[in-house]
TIROSE-534703 format. One record per residue: x, y, z of N, C-alpha, C in turn; residue in one letter. Coordinates in pm, whole numbers, padded with zeros to 5 digits, always signed. Layout:
XYZXYZXYZa
...
***
This chain:
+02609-01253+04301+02495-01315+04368+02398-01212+04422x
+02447-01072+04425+02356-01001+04467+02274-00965+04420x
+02258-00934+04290+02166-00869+04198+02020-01014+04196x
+02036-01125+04228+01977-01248+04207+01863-01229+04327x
+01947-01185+04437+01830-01187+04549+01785-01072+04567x
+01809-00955+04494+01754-00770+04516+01626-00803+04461x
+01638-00896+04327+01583-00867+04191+01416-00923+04254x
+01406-01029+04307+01271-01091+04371+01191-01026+04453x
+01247-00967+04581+01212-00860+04663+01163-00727+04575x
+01232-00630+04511+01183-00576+04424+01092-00608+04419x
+01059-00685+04294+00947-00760+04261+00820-00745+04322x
+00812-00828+04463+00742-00821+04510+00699-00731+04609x
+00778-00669+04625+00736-00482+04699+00675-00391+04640x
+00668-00415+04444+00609-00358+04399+00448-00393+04382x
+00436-00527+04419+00330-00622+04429+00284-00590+04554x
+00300-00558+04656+00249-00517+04799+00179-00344+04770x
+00297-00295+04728+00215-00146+04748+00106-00110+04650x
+00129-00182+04507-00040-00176+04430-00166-00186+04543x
-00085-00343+04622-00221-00421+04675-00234-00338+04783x
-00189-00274+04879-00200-00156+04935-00266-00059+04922x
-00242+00037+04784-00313+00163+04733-00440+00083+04702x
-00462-00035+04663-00577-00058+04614-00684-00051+04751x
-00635-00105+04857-00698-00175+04925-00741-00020+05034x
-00645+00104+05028-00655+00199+05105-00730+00315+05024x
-00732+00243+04913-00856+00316+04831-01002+00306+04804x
-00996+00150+04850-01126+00083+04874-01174+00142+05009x
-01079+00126+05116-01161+00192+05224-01175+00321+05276x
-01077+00425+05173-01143+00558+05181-01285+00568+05103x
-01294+00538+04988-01403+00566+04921-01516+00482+05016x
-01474+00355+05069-01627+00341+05187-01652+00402+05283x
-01521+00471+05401-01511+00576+05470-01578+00691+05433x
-01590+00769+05310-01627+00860+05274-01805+00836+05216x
-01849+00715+05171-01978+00708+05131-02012+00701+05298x
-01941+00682+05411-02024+00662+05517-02051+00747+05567x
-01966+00893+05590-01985+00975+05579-02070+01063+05478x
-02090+01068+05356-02203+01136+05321-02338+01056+05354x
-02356+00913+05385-02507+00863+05407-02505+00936+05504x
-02406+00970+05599-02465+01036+05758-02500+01185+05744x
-02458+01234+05631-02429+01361+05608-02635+01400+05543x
-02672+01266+05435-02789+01282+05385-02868+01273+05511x
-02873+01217+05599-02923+01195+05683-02977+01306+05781x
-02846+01385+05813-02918+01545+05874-02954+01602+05742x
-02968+01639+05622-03015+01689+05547-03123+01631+05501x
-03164+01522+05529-03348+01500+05535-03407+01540+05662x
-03366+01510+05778-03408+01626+05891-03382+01727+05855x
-03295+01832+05846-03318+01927+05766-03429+01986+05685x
-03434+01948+05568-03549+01972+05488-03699+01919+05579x
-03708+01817+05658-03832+01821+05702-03842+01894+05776x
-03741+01973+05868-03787+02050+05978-03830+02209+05901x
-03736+02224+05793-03794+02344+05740-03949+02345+05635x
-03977+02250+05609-04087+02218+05550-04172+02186+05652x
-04185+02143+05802-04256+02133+05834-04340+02287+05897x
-04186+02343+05959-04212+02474+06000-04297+02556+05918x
-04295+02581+05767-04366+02628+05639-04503+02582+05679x
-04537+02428+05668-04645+02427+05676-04757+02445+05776x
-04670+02458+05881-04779+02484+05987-04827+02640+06011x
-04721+02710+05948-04727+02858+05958-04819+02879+05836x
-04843+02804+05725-04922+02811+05588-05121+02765+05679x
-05059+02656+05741-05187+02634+05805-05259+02731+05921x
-05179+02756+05993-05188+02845+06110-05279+02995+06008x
-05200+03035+05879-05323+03121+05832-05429+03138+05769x
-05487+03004+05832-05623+02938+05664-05731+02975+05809x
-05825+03046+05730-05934+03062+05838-06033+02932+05812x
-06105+02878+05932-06182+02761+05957-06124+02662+05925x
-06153+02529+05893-06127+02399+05873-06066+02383+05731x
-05968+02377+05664-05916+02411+05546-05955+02281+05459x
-05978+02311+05345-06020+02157+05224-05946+02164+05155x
-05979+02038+05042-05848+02033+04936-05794+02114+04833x
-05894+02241+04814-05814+02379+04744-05724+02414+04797x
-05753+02427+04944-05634+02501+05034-05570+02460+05064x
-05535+02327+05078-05475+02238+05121-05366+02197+04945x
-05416+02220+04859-05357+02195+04714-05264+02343+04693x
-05327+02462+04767-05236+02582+04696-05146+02570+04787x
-05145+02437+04926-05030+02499+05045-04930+02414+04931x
-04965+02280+04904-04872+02181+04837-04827+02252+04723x
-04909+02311+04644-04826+02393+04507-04731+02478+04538x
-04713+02525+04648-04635+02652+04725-04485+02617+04789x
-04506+02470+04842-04373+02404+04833-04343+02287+04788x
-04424+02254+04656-04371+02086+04546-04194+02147+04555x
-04141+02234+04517-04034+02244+04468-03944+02191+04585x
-04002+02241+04701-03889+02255+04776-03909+02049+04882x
-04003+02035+04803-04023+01842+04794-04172+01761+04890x
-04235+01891+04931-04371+01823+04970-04434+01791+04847x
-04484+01682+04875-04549+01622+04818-04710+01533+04829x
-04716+01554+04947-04874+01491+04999-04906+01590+05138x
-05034+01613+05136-05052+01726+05247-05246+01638+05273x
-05260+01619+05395-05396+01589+05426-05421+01592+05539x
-05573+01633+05582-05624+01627+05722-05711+01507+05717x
-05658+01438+05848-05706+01306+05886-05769+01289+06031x
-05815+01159+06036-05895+01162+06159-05888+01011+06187x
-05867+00952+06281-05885+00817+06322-05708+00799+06317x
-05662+00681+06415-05540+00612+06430-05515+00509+06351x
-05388+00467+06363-05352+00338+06281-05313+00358+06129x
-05400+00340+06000-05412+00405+05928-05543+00496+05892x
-05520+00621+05929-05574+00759+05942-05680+00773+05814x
-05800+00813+05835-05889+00839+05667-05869+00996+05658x
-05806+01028+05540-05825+01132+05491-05941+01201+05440x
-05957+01339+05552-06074+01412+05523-06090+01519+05411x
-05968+01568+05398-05930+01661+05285-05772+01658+05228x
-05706+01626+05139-05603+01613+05121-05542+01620+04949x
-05390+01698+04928-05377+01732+04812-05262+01666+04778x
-05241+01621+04663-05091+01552+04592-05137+01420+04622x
-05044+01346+04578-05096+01124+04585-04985+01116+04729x
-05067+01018+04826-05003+00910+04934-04875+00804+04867x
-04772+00822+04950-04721+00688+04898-04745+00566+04942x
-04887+00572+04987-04917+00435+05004-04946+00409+05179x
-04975+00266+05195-04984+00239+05347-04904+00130+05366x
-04796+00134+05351-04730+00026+05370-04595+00071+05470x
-04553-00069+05540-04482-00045+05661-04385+00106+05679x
-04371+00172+05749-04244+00300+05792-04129+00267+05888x
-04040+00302+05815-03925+00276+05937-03908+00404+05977x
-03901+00405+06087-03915+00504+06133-03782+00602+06184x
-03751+00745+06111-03587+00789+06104-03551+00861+06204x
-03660+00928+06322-03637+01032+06458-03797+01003+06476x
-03782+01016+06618-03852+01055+06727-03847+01179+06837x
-03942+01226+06850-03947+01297+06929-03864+01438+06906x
-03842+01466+06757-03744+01622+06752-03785+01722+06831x
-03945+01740+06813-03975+01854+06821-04121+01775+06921x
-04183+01876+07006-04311+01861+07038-04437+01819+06949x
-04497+01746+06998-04617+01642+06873-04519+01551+06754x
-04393+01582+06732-04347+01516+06598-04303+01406+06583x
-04312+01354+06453-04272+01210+06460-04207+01209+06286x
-04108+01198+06241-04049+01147+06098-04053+01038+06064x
-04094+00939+05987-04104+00808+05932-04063+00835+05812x
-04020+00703+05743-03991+00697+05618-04080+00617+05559x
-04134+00617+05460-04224+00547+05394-04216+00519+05245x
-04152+00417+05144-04151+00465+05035-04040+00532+04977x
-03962+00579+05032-03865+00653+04984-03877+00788+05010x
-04011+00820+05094-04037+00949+05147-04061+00987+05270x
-04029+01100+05353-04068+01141+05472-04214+01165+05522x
-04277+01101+05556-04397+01128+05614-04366+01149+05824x
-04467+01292+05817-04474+01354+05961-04600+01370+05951x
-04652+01385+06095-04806+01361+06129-04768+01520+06245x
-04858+01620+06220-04897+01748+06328-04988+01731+06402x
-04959+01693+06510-05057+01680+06597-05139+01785+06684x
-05043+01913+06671-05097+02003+06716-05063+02151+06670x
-05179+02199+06652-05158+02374+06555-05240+02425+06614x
-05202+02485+06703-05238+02596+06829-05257+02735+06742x
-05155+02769+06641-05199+02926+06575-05300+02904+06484x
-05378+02755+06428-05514+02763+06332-05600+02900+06437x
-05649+02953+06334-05799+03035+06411-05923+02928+06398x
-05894+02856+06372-05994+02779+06353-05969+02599+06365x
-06068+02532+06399-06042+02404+06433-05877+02332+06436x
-05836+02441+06581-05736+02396+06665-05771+02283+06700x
-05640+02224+06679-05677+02032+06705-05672+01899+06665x
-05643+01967+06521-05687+01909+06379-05569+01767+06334x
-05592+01702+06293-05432+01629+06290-05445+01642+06097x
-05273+01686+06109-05260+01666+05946-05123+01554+05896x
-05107+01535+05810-04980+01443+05779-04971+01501+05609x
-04802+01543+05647-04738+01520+05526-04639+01436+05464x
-04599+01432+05357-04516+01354+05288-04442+01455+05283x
-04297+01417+05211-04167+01523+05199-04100+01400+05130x
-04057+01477+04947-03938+01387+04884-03803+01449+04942x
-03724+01360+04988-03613+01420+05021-03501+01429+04923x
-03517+01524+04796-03455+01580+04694-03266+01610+04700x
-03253+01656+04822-03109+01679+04824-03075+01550+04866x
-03107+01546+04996-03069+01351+05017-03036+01259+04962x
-03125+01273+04829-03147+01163+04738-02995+01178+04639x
-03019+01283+04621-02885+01352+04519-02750+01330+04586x
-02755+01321+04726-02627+01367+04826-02609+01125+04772x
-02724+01058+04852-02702+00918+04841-02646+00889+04672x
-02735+00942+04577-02661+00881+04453-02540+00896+04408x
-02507+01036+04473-02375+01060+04410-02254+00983+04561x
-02271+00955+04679-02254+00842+04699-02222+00708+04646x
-02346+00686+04609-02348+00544+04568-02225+00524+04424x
-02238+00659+04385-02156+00669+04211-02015+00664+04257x
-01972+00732+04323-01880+00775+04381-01799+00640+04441x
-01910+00530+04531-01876+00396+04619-01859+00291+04460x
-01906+00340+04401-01887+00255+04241-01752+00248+04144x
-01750+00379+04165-01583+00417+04037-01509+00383+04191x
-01507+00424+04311-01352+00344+04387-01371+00215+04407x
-01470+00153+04413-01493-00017+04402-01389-00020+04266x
-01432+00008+04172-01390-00030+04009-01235-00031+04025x
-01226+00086+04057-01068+00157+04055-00939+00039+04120x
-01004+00005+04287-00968-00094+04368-00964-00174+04342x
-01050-00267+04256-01057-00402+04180-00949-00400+04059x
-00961-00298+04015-00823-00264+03924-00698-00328+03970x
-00683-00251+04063-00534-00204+04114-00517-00350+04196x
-00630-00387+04244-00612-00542+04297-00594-00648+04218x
-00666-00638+04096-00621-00739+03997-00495-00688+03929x
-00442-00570+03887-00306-00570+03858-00250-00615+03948x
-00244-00581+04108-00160-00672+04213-00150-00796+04198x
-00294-00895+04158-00299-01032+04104-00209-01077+04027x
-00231-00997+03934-00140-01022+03782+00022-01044+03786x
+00030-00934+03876+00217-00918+03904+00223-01028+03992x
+00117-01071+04107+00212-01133+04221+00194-01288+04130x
+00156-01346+04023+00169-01472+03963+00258-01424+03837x
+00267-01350+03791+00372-01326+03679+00511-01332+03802x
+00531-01264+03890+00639-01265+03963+00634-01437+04038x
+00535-01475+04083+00561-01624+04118+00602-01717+03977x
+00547-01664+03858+00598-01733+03775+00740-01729+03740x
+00771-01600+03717+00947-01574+03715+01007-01655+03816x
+00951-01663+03948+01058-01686+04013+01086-01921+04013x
+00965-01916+03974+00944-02095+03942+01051-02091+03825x
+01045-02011+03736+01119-02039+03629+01269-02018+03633x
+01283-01929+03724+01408-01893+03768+01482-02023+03810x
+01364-02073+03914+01457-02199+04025+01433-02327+03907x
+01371-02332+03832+01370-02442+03742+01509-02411+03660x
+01517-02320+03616+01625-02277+03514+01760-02320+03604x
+01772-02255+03722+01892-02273+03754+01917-02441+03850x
+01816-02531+03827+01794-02668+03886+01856-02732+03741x
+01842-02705+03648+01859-02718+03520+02012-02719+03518x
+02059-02589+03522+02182-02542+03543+02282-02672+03617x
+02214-02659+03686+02285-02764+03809+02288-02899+03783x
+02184-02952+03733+02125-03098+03678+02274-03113+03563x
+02269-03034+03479+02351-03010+03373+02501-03037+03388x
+02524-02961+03446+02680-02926+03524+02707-03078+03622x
+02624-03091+03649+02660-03201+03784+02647-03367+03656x
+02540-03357+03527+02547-03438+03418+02710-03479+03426x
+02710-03339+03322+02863-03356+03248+02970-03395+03357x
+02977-03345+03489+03057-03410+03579+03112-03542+03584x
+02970-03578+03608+02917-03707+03644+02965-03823+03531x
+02936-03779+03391+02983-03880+03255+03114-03916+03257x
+03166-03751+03303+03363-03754+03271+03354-03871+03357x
+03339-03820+03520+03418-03944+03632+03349-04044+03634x
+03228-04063+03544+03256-04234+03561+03287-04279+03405x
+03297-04213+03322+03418-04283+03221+03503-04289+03271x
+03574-04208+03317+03735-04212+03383+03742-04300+03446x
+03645-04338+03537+03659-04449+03630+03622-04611+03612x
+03558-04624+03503+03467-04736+03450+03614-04857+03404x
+03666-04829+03344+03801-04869+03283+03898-04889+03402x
+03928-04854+03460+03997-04886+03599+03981-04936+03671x
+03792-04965+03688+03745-04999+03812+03747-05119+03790x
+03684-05150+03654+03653-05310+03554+03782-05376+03609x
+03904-05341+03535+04043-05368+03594+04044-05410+03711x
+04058-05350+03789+04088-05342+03951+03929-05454+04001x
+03860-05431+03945+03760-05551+04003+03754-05702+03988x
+03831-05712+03839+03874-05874+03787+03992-05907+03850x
+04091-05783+03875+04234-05865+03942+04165-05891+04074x
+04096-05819+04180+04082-05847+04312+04001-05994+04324x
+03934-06041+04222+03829-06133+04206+03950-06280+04189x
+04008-06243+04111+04136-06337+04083+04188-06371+04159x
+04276-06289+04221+04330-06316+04377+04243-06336+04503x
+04104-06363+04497+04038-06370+04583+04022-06540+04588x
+04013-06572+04473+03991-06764+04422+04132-06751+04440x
+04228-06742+04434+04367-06758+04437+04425-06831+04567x
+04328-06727+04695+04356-06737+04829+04265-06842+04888x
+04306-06940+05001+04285-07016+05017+04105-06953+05151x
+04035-07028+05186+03911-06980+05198+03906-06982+05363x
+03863-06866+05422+03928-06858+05581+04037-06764+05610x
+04114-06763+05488+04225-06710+05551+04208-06558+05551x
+04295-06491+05647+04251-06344+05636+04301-06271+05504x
+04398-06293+05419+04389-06227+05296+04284-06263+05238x
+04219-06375+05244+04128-06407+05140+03985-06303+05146x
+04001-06272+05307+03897-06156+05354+03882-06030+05285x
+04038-06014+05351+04095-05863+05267+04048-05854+05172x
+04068-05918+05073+04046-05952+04902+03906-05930+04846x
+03844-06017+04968+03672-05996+04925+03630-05886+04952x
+03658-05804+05050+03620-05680+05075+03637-05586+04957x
+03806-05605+04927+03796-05510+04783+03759-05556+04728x
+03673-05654+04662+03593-05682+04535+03434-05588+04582x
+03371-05660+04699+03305-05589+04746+03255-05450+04699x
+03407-05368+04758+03397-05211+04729+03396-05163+04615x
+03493-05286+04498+03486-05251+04357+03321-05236+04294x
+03241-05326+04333+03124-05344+04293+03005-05263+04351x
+03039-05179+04489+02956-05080+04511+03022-04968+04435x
+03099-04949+04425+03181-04815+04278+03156-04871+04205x
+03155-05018+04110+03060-05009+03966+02974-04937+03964x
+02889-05009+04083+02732-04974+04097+02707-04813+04103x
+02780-04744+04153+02818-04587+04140+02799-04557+03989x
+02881-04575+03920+02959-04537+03850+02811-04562+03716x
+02786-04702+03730+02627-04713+03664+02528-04617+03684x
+02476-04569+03817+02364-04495+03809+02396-04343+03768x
+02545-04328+03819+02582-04178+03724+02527-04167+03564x
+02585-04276+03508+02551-04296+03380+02424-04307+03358x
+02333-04334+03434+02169-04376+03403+02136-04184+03443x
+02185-04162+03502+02141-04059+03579+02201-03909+03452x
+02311-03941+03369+02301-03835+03261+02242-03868+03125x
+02206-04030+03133+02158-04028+03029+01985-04014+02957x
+01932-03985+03085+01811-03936+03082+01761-03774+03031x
+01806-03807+02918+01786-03675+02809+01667-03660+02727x
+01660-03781+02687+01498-03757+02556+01442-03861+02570x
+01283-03907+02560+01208-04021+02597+01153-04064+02432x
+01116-04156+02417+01024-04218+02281+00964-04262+02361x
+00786-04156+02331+00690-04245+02393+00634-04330+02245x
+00548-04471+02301+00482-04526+02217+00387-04616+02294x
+00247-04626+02227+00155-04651+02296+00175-04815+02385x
+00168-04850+02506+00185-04942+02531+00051-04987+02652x
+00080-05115+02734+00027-05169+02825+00048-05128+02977x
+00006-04999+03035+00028-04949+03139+00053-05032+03268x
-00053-05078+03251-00103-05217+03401+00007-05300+03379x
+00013-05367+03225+00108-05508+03243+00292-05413+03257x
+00277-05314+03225+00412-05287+03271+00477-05263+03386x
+00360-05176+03485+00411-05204+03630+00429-05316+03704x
+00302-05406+03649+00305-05544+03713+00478-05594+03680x
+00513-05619+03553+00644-05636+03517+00774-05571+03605x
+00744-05488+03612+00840-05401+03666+00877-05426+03816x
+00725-05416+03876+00721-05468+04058+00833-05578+04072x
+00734-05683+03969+00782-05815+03961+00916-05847+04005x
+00987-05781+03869+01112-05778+03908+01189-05758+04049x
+01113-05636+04111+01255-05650+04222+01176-05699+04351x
+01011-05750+04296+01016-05843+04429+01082-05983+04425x
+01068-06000+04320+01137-06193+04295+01262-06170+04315x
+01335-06058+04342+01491-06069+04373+01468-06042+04495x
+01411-06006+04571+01412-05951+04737+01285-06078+04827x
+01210-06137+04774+01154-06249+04828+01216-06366+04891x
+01179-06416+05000+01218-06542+04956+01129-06666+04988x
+01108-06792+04928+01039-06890+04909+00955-06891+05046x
+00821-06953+05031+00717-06979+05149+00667-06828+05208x
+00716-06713+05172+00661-06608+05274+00589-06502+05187x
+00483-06414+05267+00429-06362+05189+00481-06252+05060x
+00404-06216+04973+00443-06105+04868+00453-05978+04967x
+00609-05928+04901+00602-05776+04911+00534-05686+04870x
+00512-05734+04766+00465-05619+04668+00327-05677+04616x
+00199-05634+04631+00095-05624+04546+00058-05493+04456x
+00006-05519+04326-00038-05440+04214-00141-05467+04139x
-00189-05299+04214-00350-05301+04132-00367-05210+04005x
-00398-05299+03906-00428-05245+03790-00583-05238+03705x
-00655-05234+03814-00798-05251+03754-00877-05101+03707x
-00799-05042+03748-00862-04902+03675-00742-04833+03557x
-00660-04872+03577-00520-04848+03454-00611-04841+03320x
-00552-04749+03254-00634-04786+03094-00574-04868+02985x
-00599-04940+02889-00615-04992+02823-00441-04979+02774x
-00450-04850+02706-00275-04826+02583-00253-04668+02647x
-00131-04635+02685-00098-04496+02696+00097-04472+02675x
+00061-04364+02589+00167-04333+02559+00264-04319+02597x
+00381-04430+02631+00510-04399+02761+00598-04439+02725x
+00748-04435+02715+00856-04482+02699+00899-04555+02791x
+00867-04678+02751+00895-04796+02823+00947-04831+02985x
+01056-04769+02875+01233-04885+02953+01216-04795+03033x
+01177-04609+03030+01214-04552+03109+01132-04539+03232x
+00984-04561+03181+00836-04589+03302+00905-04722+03386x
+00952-04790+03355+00979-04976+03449+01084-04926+03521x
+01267-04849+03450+01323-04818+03556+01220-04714+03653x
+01171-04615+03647+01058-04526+03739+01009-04647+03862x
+00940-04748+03811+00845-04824+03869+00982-04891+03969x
+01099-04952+03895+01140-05024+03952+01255-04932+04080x
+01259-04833+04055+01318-04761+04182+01263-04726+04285x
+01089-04707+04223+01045-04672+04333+00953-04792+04434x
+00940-04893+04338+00890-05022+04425+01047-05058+04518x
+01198-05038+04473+01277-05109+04558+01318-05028+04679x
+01278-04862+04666+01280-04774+04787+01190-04796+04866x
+01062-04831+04834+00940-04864+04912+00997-04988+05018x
+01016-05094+04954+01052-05200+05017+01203-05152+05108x
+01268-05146+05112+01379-05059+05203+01316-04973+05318x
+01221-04906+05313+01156-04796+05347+01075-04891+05452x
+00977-04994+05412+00906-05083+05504+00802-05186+05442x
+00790-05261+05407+00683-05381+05338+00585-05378+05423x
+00470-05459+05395+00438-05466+05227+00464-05311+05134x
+00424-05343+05014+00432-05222+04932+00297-05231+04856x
+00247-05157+04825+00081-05168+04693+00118-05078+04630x
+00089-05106+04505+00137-05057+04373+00012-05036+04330x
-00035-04898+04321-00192-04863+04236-00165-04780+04071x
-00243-04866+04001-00233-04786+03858-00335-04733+03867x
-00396-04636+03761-00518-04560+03755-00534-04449+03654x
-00642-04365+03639-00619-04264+03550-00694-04141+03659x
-00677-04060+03610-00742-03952+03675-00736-03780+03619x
-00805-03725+03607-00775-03566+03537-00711-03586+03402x
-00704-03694+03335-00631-03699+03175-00524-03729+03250x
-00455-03797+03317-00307-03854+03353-00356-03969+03412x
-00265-04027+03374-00181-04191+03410-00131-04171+03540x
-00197-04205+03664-00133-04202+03805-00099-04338+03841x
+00066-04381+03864+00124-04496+03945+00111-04408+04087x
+00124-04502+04196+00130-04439+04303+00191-04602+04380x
+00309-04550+04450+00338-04674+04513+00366-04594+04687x
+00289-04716+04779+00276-04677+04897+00372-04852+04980x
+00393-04788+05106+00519-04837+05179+00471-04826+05319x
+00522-04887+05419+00444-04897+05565+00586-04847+05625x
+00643-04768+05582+00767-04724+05655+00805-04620+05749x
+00864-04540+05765+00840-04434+05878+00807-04327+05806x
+00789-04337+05666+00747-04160+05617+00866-04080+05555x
+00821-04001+05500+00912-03873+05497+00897-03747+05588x
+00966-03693+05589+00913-03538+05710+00869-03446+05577x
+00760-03360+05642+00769-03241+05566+00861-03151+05515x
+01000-03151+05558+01095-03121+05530+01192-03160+05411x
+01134-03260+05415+01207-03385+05329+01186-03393+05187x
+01028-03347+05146+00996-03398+05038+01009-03334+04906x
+01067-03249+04933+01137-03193+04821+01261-03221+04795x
+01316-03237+04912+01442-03275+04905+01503-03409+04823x
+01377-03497+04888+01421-03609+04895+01433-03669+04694x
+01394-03607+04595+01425-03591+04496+01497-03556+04422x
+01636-03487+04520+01735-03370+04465+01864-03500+04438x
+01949-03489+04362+02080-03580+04332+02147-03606+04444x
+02208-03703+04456+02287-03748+04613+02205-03742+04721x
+02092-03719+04792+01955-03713+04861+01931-03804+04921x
+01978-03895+05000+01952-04067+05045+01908-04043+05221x
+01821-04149+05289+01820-04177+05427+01874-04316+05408x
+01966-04328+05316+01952-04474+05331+02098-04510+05403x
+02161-04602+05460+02294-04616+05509+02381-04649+05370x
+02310-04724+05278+02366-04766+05126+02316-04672+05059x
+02379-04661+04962+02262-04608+04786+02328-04521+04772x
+02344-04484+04609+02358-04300+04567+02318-04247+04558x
+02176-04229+04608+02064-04104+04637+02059-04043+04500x
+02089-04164+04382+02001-04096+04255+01923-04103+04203x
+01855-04215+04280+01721-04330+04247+01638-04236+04219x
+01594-04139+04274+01460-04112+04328+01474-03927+04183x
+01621-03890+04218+01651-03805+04099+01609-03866+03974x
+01663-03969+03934+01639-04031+03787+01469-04007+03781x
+01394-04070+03900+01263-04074+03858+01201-03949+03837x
+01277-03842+03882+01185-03726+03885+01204-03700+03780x
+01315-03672+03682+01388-03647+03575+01295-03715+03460x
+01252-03843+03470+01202-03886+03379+01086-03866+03333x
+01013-03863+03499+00843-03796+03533+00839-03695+03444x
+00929-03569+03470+00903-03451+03400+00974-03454+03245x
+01048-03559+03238+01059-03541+03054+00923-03654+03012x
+00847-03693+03064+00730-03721+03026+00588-03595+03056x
+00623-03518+03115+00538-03323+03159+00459-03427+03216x
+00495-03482+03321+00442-03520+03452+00484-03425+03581x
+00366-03474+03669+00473-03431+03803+00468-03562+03872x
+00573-03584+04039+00531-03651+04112+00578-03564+04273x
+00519-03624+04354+00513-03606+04492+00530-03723+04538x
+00579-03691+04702+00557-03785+04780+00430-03723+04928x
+00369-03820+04930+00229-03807+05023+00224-03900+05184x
+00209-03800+05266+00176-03915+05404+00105-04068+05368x
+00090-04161+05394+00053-04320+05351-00093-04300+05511x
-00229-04270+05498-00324-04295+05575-00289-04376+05700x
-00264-04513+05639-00229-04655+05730-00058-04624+05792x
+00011-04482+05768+00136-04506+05829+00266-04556+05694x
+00346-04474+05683+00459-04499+05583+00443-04336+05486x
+00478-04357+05349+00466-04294+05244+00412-04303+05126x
+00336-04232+05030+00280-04304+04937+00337-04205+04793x
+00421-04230+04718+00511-04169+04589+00380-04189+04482x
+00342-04074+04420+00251-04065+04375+00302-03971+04229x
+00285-04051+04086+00322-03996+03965+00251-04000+03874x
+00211-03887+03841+00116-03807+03714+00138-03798+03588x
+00096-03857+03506+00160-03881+03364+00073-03835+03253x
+00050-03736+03207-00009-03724+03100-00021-03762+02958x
-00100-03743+02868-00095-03828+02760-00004-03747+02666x
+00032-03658+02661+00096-03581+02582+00194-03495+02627x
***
């Protein structure tokens, strides 16, 4: 038994630590793009502070009021190192350029990336570029005063963010990997393990079959016996008297051990179905029928109503074995609590019966259970009723459940497909 329960765990430990590495790989590689955006970040201050320093020292040696030659050989002097717009302006808001070299990126909104670094300075972003405004150049020899504004591509930045962004791309990829292999295993391993407990429900179904055939052959022949003599001597004895009691009791008991001994037999002989197309609606109706007209009695209302107005037309079912279905589970309903409603229907490509009961319910606990062989709340019964039906459900590749009832009780709900 040990190797049975190592083998699942395994399993799924190996399914945790994929989803793990995946997931501690996803958030280093975002950890680390967060760190280089912060990293581009002083390296566009950076580059503007050294580009700005350049240009004021380029300006500081232009004698008089400098124009757009001079202003074009300062920009040719550092394009490389990523200026890109150089102009002297005049007026606030947006500024008219009086002399100016390289193209504007435009006048459209700046977010703005530092304040206040340095005396007069201001960094904005604009465009995808650094624009700074000099407000003051004290070393000009000439028209000290002057306001200029440059642009700055921020070249390393840009390089530092893409390879970022490349970088936040292949461990996204990588992580999604390793997360969908985690996917893959943790439903291949939920699948093993469904198949496992099906296989060995099987096992058991099987074993507890063949049990089940021997002892009630063995017993069928004896019981028959022993049920006609007690019946004999029961008319034998005069009526009142206490043997005659005795007597009835064992007939009694003989006939709840028939009744045993029958559903064993119903209960292994549910091996192979012949479906053939039939009357869905008129068969449950039939079926209800039956075990309300044995549990009724004259002048009082129906137990059982059945709706068949959405049922389809012909669907493929093996009979005898859909009516016993219907008829176990309309006579548990009624046990359980009346009225009962019996709904036919179709839905998703399946044939749904669903029979509901005003009874106390099942517990959540229960409802799996309550399908397993020998399984009863009942004070009577062999708790195989509800086995047979499941048995049959699924040799038709149905499923069924049982469902809370809205109005109070339970509502047994069975899925039948056409094929």
């Amino acid at each position: 038994m040990l190797p049975r329960r190592v083998r699942p765990i395994a399993g799924w430990s190996i399914v945790v630590v994929v989803a793990l590495i995946g997931a501690a790989l996803l958030a280093t590689v975002w950890s680390t793009r967060a760190s280089i955006l912060a990293a581009s970040d002083a390296v566009r201050c950076g580059q503007a502070d050294a580009i700005e320093q350049a240009v004021r020292s380029d300006l500081a040696d232009l004698e008089g009021i400098p124009e757009s030659p001079q202003l074009g050989a300062i920009l040719h002097e550092h394009h490389d190192e990523g200026l890109r717009y150089l102009a002297m302006v005049e007026g606030r808001g947006l500024p008219v350029a009086l002399a100016a070299a390289g193209t504007a990126s435009g006048t459209g909104a700046a977010s703005t990336l530092a304040r206040s670094r340095a005396a007069g300075c201001k960094i904005d972003e604009v465009a995808g570029r650094l624009r700074m405004e000099l407000r003051s150049l004290r070393k000009m020899k000439a028209g000290g005063g002057m306001r200029f504004v440059i642009e700055i591509e921020p070249i390393q930045a840009t390089e530092l963010r893409d390879a970022a962004t490349l970088t936040l791309g292949v461990g996204v990829l990588a992580a999604l990997a390793l997360l969908g292999v985690a996917f893959v295993l943790i439903r291949r391993e939920a699948r093993r393990q469904a198949d496992a407990t099906a296989r060995e429900r099987e096992r058991r179904l099987a074993s507890l079959g063949e049990m089940s055939a021997v002892l009630a052959h063995e017993i069928k022949n004896p019981l028959a016996s022993l049920k006609g003599n007690a019946q004999l001597l029961a008319r034998m004895l005069p009526e009142g008297a206490k043997p005659r009691a005795k007597a009835d009791r064992v007939v009694d008991e003989a006939v709840r051990l028939e009744q045993l001994t029958n559903d064993l037999l119903q209960f292994v002989r549910t091996g192979t179905i012949h479906r053939v197309a039939v009357d869905p609606g008129a068969l449950v109706r039939e079926a209800a029928a039956s075990v309300a007209a044995a549990q009724v009695e004259p002048g009082t209302p129906p137990l059982v109503t059945v709706e068949t107005a959405a049922a389809p037309p012909r669907w493929p079912l093996d009979a005898g074995r859909i009516r016993q279905v219907v008829i176990n589970l309309v006579d548990n309903a009624i046990c359980a609590g009346a009225p009962v409603a019996v709904t036919v229907g179709h839905a998703r490509g399946a044939l749904v019966i669903e029979v509901a009961d005003r009874g106390p319910g099942v517990e959540p606990d229960d409802r799996d259970k309550i399908f397993e062989p020998f399984f009863t709340g009942k004070t009577q019964g062999t708790g195989l009723g509800l086995a047979v039906v499941r048995r049959v459900v699924e040799l038709h590749h149905g499923t069924i459940a049982v469902l809370p009832n809205p109005g109070g009780g339970a509502v047994f709900r069975a899925e039948l497909p056409e094929d």
